[in-house]
N, CA, C and O of each residue as an XYZ file, in Angstrom:
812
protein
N     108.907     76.633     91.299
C     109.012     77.750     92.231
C     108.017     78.861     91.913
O     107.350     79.504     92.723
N     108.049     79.008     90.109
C     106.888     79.779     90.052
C     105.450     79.794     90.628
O     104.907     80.828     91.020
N     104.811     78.434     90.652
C     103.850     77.791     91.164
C     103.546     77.859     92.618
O     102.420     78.021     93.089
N     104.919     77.687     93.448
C     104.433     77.650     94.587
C     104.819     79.400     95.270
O     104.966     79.687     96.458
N     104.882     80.097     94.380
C     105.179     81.680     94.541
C     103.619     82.164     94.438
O     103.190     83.173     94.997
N     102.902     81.344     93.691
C     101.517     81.784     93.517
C     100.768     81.112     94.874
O      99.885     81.767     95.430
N     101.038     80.177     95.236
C     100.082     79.399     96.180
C     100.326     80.188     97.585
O      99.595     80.116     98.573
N     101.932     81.225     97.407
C     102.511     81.674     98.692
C     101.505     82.934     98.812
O     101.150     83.431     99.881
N     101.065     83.410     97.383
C     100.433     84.961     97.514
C      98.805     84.808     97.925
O      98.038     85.516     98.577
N      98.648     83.354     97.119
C      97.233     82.774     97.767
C      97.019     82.486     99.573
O      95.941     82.282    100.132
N      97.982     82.528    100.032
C      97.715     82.116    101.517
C      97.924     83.094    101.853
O      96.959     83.258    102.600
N      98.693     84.325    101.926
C      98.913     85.517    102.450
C      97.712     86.668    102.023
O      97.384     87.679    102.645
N      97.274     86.226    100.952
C      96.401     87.117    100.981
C      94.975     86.544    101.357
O      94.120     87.429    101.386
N      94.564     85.408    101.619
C      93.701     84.992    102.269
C      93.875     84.905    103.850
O      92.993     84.192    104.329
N      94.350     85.183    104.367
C      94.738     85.607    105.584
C      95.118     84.163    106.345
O      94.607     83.849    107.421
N      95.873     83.514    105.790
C      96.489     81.636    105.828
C      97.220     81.957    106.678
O      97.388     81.040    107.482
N      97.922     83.113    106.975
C      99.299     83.273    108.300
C      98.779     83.668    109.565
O      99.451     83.765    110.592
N      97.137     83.971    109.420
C      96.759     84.560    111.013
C      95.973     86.170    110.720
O      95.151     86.608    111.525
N      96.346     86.891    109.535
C      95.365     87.958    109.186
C      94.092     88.084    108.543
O      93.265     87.172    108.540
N      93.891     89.379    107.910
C      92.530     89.498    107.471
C      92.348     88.647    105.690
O      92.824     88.973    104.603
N      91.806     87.946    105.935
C      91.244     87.790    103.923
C      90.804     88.917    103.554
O      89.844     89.515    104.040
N      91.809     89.411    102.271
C      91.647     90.277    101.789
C      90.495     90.256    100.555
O      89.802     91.223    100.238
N      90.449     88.547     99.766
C      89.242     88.558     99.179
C      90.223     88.340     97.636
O      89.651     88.016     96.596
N      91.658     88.558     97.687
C      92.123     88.760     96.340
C      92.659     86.975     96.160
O      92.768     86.039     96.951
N      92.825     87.101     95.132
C      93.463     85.125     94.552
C      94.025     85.472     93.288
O      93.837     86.532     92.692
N      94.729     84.509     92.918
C      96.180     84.874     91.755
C      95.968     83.565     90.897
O      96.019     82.407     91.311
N      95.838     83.792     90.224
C      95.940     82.515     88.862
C      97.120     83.414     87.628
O      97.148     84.536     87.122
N      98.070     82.026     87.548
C      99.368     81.924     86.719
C      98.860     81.900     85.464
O      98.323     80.918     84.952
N      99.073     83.331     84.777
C      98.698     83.640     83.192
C      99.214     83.158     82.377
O      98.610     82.730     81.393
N     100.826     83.054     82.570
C     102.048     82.506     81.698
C     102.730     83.029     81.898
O     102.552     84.104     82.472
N     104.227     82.476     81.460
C     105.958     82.486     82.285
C     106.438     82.980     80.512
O     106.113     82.360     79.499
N     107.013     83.849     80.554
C     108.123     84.179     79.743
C     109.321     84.595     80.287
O     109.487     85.245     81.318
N     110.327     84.072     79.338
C     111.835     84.115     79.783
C     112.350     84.677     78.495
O     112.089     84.425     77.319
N     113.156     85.510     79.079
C     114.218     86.491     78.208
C     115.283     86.703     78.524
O     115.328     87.243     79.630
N     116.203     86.538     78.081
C     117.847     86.688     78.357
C     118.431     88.583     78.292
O     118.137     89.125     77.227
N     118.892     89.139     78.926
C     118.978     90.285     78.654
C     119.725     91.143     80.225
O     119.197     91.825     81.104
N     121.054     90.718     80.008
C     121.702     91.377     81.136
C     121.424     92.697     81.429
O     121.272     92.884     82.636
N     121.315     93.604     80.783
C     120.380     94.934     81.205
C     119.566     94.697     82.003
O     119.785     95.105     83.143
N     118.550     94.092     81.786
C     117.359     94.152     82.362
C     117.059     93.309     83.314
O     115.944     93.157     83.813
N     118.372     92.557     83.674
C     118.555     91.313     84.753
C     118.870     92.165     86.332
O     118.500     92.028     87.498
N     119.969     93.295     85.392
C     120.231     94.361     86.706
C     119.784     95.347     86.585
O     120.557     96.203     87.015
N     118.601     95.879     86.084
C     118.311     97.130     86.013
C     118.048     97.322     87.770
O     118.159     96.588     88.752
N     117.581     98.949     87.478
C     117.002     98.948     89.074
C     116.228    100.413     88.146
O     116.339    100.888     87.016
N     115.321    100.765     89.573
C     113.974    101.484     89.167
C     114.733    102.966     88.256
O     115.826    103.530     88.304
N     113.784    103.108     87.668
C     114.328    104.520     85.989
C     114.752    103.291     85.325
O     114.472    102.092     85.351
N     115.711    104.257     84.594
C     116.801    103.557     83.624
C     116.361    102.587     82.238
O     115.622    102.934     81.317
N     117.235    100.948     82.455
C     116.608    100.318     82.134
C     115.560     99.431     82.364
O     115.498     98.282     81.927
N     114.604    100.086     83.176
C     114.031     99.184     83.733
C     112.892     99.886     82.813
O     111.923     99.137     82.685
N     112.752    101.138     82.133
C     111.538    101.341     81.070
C     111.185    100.390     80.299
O     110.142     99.773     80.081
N     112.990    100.369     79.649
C     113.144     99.680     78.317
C     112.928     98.053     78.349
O     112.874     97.617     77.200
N     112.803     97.143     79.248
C     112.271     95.967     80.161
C     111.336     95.957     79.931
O     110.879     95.221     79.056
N     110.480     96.974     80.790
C     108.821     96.422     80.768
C     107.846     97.718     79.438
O     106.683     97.939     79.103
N     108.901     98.114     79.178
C     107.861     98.280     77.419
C     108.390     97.271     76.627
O     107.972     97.143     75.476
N     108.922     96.813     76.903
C     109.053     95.866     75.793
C     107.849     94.026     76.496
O     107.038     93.362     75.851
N     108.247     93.885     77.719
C     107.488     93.032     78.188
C     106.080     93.132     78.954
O     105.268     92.389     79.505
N     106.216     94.091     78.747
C     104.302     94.429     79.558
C     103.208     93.703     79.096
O     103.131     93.618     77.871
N     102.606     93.324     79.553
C     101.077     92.563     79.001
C     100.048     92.615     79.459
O      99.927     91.988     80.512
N      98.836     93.346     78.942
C      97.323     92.981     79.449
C      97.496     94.239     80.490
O      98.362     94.967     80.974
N      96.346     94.043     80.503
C      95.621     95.614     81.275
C      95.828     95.760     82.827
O      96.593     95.116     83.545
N      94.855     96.881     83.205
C      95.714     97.476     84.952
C      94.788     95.910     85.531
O      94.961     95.750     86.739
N      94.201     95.190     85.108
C      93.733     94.193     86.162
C      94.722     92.974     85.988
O      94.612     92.055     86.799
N      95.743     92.884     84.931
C      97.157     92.094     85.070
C      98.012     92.561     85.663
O      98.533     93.667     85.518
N      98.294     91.531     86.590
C      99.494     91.409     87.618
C     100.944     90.927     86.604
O     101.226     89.737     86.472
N     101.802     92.081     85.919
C     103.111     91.511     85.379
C     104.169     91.158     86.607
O     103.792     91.646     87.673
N     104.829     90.764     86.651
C     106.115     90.091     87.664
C     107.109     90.045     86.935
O     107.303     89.645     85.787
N     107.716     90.487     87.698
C     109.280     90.306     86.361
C     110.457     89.895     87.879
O     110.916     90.574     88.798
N     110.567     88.427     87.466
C     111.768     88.102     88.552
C     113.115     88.022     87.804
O     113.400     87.472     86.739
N     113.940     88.808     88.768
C     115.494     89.410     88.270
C     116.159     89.505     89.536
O     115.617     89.208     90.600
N     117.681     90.042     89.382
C     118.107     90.227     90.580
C     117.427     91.554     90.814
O     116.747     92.289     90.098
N     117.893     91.609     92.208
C     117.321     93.729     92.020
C     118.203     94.079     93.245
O     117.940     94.926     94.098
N     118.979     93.512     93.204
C     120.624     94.532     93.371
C     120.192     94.662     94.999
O     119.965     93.723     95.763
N     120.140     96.353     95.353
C     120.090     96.716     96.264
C     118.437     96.358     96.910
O     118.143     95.946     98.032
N     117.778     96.598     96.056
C     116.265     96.180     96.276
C     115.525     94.672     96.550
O     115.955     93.946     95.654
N     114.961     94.201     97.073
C     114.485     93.271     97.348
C     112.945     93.026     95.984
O     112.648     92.004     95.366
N     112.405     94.161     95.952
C     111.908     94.299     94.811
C     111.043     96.131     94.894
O     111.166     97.066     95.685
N     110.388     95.965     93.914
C     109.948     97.605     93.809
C     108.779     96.974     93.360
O     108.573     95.812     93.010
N     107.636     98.522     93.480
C     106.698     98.858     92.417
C     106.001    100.196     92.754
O     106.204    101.065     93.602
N     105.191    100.040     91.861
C     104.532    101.727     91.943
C     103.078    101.435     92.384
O     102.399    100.524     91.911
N     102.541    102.580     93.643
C     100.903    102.541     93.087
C     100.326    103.025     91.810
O     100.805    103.753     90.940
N      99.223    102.462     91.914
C      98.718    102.419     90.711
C      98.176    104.155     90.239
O      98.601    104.340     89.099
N      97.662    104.999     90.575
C      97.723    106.059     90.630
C      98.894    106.939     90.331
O      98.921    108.164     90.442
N     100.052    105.991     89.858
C     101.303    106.712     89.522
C     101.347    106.160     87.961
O     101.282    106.795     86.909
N     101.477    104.799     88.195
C     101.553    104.285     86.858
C     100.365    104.486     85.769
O     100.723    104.821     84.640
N      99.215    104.339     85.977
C      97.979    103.990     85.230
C      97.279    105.292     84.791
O      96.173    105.413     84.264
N      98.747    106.840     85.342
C      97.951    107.851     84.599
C      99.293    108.507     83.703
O      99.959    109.490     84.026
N      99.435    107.792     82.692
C     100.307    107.488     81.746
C     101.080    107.074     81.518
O     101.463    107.369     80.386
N     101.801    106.275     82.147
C     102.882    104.888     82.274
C     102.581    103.990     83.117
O     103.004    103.684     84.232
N     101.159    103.305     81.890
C     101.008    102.119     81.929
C     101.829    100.953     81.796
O     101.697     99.874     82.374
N     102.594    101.262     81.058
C     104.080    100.595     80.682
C     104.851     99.897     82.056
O     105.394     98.793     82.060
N     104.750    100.814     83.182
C     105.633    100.803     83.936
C     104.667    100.186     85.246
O     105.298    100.058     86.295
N     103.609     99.902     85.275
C     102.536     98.652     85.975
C     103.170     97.768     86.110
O     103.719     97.223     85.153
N     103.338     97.185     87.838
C     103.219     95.865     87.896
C     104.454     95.853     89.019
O     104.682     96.848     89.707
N     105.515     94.157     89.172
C     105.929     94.547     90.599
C     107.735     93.974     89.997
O     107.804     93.780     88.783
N     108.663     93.807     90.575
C     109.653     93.766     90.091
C     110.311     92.878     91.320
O     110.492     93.541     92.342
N     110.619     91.778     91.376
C     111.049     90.683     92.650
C     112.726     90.120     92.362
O     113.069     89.618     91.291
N     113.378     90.262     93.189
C     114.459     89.226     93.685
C     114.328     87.847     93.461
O     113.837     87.154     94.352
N     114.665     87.386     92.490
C     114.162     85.885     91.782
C     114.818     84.949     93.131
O     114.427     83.857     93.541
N     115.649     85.581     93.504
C     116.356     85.070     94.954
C     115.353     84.821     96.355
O     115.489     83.952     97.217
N     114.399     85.800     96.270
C     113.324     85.709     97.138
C     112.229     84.920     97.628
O     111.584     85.113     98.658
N     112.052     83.751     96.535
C     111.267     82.680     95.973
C     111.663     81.580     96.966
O     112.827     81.206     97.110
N     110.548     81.058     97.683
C     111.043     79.565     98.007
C     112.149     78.592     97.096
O     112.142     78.085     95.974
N     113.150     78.647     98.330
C     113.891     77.127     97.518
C     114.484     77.627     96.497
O     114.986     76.800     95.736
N     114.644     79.253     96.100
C     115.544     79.538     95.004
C     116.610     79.450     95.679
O     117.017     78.324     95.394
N     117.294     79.881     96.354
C     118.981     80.128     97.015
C     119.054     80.467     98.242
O     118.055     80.557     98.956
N     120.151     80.679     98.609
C     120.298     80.571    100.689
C     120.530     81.812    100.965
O     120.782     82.205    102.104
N     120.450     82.755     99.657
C     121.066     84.667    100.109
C     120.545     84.930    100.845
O     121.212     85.425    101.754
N     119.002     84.841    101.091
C     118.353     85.391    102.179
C     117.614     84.443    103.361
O     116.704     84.549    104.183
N     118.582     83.467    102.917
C     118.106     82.605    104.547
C     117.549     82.715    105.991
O     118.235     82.977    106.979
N     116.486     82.528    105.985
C     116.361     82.672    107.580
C     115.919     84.620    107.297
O     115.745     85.357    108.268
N     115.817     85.097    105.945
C     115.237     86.530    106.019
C     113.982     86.790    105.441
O     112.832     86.923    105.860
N     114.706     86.831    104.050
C     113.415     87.206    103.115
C     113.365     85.447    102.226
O     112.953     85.292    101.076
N     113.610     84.926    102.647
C     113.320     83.196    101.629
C     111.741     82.546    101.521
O     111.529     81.504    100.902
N     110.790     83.227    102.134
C     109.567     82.456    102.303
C     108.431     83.000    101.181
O     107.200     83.015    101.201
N     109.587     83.508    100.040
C     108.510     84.032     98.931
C     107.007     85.519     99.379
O     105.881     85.682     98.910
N     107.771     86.262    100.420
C     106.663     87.049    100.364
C     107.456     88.494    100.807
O     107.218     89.158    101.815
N     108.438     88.774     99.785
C     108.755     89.929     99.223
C     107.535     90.543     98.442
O     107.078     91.686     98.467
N     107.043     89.098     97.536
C     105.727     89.419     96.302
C     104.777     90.119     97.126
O     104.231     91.197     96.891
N     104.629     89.221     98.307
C     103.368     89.719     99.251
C     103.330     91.054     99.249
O     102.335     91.639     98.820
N     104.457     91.746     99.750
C     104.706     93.324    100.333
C     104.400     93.932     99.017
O     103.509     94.751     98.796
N     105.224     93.447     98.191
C     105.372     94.441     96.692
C     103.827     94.383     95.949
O     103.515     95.480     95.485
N     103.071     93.588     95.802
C     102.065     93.251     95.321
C     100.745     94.185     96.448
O      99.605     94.438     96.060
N     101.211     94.490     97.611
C     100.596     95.325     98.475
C     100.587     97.044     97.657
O      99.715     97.902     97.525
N     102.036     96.941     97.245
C     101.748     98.360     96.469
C     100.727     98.084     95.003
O      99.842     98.763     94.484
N     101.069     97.343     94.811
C     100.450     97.346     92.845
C      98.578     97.565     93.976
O      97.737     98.447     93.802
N      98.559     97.049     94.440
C      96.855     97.216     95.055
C      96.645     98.824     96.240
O      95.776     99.170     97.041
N      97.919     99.408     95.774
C      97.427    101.273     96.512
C      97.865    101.068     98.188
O      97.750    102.035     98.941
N      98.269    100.010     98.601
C      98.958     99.896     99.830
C     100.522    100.893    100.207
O     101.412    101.011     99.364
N     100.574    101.315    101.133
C     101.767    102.320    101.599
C     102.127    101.308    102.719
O     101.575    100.317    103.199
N     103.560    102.133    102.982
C     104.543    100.907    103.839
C     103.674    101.583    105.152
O     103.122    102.683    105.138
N     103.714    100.533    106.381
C     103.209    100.858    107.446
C     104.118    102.108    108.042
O     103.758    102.797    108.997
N     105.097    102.245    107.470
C     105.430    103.445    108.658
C     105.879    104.735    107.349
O     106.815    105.486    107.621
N     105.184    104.888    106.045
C     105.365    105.887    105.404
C     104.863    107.465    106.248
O     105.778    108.288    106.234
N     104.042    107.773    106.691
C     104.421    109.173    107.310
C     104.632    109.077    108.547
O     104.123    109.880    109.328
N     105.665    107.765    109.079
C     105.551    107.665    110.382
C     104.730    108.237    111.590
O     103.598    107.942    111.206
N     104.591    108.737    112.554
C     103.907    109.230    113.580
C     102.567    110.198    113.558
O     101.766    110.423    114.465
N     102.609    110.728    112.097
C     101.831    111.941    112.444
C     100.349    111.497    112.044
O     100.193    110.342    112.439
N      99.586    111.818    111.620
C      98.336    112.241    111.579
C      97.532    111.340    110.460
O      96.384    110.898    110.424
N      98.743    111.261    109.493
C      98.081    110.723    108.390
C      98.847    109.031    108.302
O      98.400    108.055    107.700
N      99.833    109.108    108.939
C     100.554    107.170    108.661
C     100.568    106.927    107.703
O     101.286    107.594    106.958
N      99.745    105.782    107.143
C      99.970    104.705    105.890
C      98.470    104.761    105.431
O      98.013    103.944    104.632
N      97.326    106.339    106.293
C      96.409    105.958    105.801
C      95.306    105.073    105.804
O      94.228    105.239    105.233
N      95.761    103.884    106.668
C      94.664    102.723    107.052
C      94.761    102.874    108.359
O      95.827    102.905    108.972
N      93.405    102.997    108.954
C      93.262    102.941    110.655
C      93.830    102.210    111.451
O      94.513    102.417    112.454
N      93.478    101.291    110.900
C      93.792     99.880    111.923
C      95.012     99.757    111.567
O      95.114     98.533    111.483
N      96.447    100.377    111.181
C      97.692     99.559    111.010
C      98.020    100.801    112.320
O      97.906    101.973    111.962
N      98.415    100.532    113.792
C      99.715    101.273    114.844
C     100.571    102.255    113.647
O     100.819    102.007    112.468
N     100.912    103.525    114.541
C     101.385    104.535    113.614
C     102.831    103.991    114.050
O     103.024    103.589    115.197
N     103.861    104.001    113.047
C     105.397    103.516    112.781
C     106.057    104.379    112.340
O     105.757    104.869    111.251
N     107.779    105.073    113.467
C     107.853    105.803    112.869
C     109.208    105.246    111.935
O     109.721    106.013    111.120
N     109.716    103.895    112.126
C     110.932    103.255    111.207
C     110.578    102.438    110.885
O     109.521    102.080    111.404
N     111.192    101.546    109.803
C     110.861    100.480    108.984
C     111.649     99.088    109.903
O     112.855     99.109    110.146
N     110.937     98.186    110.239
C     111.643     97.106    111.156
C     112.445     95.871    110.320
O     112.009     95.185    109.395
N     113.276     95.847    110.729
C     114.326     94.775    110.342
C     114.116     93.456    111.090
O     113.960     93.790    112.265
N     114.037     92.144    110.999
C     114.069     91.635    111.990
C     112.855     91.098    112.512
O     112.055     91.018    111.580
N     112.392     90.722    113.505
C     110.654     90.514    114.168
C     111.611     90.853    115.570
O     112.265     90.020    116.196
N     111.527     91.908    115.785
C     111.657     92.764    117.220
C     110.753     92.785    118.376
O     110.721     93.895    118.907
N     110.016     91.910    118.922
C     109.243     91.761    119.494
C     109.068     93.203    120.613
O     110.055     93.399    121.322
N     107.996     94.087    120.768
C     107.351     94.699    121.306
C     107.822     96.320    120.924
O     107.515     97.278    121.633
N     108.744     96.436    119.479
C     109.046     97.967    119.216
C     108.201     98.864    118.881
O     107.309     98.799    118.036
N     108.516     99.762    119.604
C     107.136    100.834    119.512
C     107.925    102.233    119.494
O     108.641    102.581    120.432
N     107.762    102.854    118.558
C     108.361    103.833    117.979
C     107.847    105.589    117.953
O     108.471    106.639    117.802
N     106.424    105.258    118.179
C     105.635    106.290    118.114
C     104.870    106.272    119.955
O     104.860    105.350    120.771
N     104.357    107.586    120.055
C     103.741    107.883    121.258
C     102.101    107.049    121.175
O     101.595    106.261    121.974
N     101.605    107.568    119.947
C     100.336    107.200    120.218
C     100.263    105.673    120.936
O     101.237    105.175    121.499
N      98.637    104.855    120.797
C      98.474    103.624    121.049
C      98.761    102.899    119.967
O      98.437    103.158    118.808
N      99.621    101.620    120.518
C      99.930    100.511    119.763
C     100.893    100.014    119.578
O     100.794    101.126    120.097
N     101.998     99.395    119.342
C     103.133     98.935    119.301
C     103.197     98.849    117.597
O     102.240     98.680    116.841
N     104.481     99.002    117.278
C     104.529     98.626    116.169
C     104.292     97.493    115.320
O     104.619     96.421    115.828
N     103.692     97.432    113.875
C     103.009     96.473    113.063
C     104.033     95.428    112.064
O     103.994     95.024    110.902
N     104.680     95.311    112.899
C     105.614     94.552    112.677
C     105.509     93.069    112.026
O     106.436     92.484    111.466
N     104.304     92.623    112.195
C     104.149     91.223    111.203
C     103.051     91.422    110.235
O     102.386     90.568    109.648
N     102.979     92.845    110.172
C     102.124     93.771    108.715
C     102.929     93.339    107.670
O     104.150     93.492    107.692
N     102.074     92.582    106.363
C     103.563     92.717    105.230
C     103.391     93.870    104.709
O     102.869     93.783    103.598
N     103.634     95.031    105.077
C     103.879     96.105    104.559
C     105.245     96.873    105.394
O     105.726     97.945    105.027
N     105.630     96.242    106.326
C     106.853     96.910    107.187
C     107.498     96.024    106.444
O     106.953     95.236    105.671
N     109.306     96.173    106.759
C     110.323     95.765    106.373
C     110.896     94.550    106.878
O     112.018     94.102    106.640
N     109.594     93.858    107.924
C     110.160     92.793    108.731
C     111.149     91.429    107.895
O     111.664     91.583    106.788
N     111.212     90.577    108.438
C     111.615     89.411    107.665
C     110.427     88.524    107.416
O     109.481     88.567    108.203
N     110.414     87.811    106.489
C     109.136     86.687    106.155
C     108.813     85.956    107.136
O     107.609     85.913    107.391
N     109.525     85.350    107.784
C     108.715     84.517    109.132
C     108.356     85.312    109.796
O     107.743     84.702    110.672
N     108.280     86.902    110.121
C     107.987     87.551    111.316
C     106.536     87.969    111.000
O     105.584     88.031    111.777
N     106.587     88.239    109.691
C     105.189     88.537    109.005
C     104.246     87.467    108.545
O     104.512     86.480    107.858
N     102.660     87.983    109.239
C     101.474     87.042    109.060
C     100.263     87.380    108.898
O      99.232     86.716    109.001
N     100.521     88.978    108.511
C      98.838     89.670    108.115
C      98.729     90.977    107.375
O      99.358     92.024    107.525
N      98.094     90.759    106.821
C      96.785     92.367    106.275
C      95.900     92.156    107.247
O      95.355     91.114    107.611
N      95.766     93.862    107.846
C      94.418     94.326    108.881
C      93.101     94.318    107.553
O      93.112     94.529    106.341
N      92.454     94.094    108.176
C      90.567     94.632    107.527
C      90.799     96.122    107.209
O      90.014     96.297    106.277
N      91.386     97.245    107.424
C      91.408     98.318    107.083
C      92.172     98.239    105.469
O      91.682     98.561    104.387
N      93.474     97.713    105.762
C      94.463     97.198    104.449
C      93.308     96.447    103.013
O      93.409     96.683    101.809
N      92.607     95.818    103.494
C      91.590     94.571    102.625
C      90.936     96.160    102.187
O      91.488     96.670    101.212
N      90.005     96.823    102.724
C      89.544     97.366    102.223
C      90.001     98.441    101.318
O      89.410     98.663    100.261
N      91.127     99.176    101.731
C      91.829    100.128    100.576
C      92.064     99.441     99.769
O      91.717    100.033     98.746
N      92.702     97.920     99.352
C      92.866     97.132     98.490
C      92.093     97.087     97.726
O      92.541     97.000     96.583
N      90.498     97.118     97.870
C      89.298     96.317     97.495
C      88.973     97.801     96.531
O      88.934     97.920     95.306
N      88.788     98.731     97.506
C      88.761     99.874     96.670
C      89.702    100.206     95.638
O      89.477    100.520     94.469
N      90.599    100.109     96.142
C      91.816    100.305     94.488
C      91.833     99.471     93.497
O      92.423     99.621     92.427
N      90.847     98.108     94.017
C      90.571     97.569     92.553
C      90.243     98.156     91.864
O      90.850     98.447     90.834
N      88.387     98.811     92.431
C      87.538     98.840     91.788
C      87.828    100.168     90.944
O      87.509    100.317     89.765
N      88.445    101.051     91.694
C      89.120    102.541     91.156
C      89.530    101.940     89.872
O      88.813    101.721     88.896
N      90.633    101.736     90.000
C      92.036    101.336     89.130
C      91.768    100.053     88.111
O      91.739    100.082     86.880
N      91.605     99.062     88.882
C      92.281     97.707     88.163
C      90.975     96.818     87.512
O      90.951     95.946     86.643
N      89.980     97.399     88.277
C      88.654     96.093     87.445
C      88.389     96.563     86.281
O      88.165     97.708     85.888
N      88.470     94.885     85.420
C      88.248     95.000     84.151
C      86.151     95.751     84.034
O      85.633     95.967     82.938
């Protein structure tokens, strides 16, 4: 499942569902397993420091993953501009081990197609949810994503939330849709990405 969690982030981010190639690709560093009910349920603060200082590895151009339950969360992470200017420690993305192809039926028919990673891994690369300042002026920041002013549940075909032009970006993995509804990064998204490598993450 680990394996094909990587091949899922390889097609989504090569634009395999119908979007833009973003240009990024994922090679599997190594799997460690640790037993540690704390840190099975942590959720963001807390114990979730004491987790990834203890398991962190390799620099802002390593992608850590730490699959656990995550309770209320589907998964978390931080941009990098939060973490990488002094809690480095706290780099990287935090997933619903439940979320994974073929792990379990919790999210059947929702989030099961392994691309929770997709969305969350959108933040570790300086990505904002498509409808973070909903309507106004500034959005999510990338041109090309329709300004959103709620997070979509569902694949709602034609919701449009805001006045300006566009309907909502609803098969953006950066909205809240479900995994089958979602099938792209815009060329605007690729490029803030590309740049927050080079900022942040290139060795």
């Amino acid at each position: 499942m680990i394996n094909d969690q990587i091949r899922v982030l390889d097609t989504t981010y090569a634009g395999g569902e119908g979007g833009f190639n973003t240009g990024f690709r994922f090679t599997l560093a190594g799997v460690d397993r640790t037993v540690n009910a704390d840190w099975f349920y942590a959720y963001p603060g807390g114990a979730e420091h004491q987790m990834k200082r203890a398991l962190h590895t390799g620099g802002p151009e390593t992608l850590n993953m730490y699959l656990r339950t995550a309770g209320d969360y589907l998964g978390w992470a931080y941009l990098p501009d939060i973490t990488l200017k002094g809690n480095s420690y706290l780099d990287g993305v935090v997933i619903d081990w439940e979320s994974l192809r073929g792990a379990s039926t919790k999210y059947a028919d929702r989030y099961d197609q392994g691309e929770t990673a997709t969305h969350e891994i959108g933040h570790w690369v300086n990505l904002e949810h498509t409808f973070f300042h909903g309507c106004n002026g500034e959005g999510d920041f990338v041109d090309d994503t329709p300004y959103e002013a709620t997070p979509t549940s569902g694949c709602p075909a034609g919701k449009g939330t805001c006045t300006a032009p566009g309907l909502d970006p609803i098969h953006n993995y950066m909205d809240y849709s479900y995994d089958q509804c979602y099938t792209e990064f815009t060329a605007g998204q690729a490029a803030c990405m590309q740049d927050a490598w080079l900022t942040f993450r290139a060795p």
